[in-house]
Each structure stands twice: as structure tokens, then as C-alpha cells.
VOKOLRO-331623 format. One record per residue: z, x, y of N, C-alpha, C in turn. Coordinates in nm, 3 decimals, m for minus. Atoms other than C-alpha are relative to their C-alpha. Layout:
! VOKOLRO-331623
(node (Z,X,Y),(Z,X,Y),(Z,X,Y))
...
END
This chain:
! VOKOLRO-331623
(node (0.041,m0.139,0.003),(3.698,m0.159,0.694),(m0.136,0.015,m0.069))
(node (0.143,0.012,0.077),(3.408,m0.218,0.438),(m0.100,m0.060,0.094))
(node (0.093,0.065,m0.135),(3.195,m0.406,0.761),(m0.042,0.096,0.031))
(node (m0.044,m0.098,m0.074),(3.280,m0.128,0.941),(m0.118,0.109,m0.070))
(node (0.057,m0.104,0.047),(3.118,0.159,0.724),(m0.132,m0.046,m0.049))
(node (0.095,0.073,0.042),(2.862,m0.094,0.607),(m0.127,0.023,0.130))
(node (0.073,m0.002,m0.149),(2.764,m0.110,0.994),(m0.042,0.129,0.065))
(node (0.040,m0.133,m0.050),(2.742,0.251,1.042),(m0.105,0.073,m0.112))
(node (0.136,m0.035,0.099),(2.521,0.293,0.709),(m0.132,m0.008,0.074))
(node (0.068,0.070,m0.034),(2.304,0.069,0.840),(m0.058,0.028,0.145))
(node (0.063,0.008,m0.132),(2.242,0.134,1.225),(m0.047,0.182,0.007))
(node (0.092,m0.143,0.006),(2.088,0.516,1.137),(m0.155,m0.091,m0.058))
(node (0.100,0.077,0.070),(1.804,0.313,0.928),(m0.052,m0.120,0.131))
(node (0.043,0.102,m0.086),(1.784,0.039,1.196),(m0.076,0.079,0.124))
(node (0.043,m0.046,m0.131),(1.712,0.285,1.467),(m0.157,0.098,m0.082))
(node (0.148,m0.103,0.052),(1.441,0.486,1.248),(m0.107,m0.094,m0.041))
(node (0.152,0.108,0.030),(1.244,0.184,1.174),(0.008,m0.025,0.127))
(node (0.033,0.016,m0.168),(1.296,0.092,1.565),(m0.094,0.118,0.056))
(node (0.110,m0.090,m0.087),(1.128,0.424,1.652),(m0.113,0.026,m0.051))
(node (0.196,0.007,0.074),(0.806,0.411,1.472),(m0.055,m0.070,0.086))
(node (0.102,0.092,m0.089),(0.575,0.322,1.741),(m0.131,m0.035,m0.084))
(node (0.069,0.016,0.031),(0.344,0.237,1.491),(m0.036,m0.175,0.004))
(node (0.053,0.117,m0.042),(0.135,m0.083,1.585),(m0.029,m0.098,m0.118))
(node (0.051,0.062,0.095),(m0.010,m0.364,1.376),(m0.175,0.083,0.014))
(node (0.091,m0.051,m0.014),(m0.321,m0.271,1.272),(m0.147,m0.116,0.018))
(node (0.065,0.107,m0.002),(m0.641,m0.454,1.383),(m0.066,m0.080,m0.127))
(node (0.021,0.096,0.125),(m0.732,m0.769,1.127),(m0.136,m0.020,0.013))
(node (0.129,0.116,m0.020),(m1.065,m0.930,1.289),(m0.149,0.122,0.009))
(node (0.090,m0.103,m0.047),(m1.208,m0.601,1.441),(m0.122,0.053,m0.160))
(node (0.068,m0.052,0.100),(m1.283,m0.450,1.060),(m0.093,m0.113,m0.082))
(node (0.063,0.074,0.015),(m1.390,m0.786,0.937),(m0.152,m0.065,0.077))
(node (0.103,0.076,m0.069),(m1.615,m0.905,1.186),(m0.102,0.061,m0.032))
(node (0.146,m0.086,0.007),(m1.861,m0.576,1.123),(m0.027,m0.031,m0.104))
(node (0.007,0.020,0.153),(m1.802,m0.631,0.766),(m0.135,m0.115,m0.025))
(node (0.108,0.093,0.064),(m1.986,m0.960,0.772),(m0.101,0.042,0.062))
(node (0.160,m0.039,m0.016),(m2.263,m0.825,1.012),(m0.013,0.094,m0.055))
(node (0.076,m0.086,0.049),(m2.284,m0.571,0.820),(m0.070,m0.074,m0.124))
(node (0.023,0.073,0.116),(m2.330,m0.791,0.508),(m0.165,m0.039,0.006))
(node (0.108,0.069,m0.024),(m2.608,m0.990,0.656),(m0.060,0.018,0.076))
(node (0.115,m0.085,m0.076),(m2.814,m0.724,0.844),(0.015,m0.049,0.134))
(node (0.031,0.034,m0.193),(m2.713,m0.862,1.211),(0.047,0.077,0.092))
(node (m0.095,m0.103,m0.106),(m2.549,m0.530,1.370),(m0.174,0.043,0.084))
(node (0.094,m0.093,m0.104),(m2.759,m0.431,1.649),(m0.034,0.155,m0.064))
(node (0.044,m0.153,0.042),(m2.980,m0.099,1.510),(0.082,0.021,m0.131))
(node (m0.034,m0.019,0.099),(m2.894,m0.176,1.159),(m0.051,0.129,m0.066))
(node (0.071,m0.125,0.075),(m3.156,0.080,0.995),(0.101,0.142,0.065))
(node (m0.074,m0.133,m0.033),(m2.998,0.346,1.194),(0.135,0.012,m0.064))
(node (m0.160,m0.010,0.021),(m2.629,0.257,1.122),(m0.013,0.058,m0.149))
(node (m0.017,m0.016,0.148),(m2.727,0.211,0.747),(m0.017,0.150,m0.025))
(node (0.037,m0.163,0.039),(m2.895,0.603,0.771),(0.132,0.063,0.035))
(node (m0.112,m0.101,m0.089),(m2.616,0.748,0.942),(0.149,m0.064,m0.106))
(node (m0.082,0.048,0.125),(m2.364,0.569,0.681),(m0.008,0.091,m0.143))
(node (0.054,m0.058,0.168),(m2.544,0.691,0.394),(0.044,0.192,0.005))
(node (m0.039,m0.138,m0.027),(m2.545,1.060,0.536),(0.116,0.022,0.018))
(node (m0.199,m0.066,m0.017),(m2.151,1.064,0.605),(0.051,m0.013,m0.149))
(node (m0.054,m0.001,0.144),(m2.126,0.950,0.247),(0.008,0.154,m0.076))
(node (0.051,m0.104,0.075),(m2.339,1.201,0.108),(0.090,0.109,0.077))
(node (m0.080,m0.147,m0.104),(m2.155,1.502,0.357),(0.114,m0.024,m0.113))
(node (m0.166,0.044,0.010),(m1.839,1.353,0.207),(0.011,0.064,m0.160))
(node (0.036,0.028,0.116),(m1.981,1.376,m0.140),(m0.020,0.179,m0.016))
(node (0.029,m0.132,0.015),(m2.127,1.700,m0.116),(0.142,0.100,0.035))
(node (m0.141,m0.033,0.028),(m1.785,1.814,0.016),(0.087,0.014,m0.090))
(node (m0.063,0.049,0.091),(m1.617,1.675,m0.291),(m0.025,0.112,m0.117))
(node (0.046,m0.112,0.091),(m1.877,1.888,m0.519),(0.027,0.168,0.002))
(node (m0.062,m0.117,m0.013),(m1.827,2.172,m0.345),(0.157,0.049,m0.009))
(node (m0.151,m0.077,0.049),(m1.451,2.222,m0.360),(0.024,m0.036,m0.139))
(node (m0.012,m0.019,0.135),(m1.467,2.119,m0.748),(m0.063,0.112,m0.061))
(node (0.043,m0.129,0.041),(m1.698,2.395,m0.777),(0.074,0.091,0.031))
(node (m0.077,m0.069,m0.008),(m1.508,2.627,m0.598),(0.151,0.050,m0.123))
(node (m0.115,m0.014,0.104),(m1.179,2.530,m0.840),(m0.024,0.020,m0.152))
(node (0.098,m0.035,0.170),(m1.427,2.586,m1.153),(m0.026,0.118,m0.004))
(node (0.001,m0.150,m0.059),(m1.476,2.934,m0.991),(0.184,0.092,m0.015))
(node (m0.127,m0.092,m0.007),(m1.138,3.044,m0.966),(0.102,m0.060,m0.107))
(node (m0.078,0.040,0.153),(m1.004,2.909,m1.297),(0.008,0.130,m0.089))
END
């Protein structure tokens, strides 16, 4: 009887990790840019690097602005 209830714990959990279609995620893809990025060999580096820098900064300036905001309404 203890199998039994053991086996019905168990196959709710078995079927909810079965339905996660979630994939592996790629290994080589993020690495590979990594090293050209390292050692300046991406096709239209200068550009990438500008256009990098500016999503930072957006990201950044984002950041400032909603701390300001919550410094405002304190």
C-alpha cells in the first residue's frame, strides 16, 4: 500500500517536469562571440562595440531614473 501512494505522490511531479517544454539552452553559440568579441574579430566591431555601449547606458539611465522617481515619492 505504501508503493502504491508513494506512486501516486510521485506521477503529479513526474508529469509537471515532463511538460516544461523548456529546451537546453545554447552552450557554443554565447561563447563563440564571447571570444570574438574578446579579440576584436566580429565583423563591424566598432559599430557593435557603439551600439553595446548605448544599450548599457539606456539601461543605466533607466536604472537612475526609476531611483529618482522612488526618491520622489518617499
Amino acid at each position: 500500500m505504501k508503493k502504491v501512494q508513494t506512486l501516486l505522490l510521485t506521477l503529479p511531479l513526474i508529469f509537471a517536469l515532463g511538460a516544461s517544454n523548456k529546451g537546453p539552452e545554447p552552450v557554443l553559440s554565447n561563447n563563440k562571440d564571447s571570444i570574438k568579441d574578446a579579440t576584436d574579430s566580429r565583423p563591424h566591431e566598432k559599430t557593435r562595440d557603439a551600439i553595446e555601449d548605448a544599450g548599457d547606458s539606456a539601461k543605466q539611465a533607466g536604472k537612475d531614473l526609476k531611483d529618482a522617481v522612488k526618491g520622489e515619492s518617499k
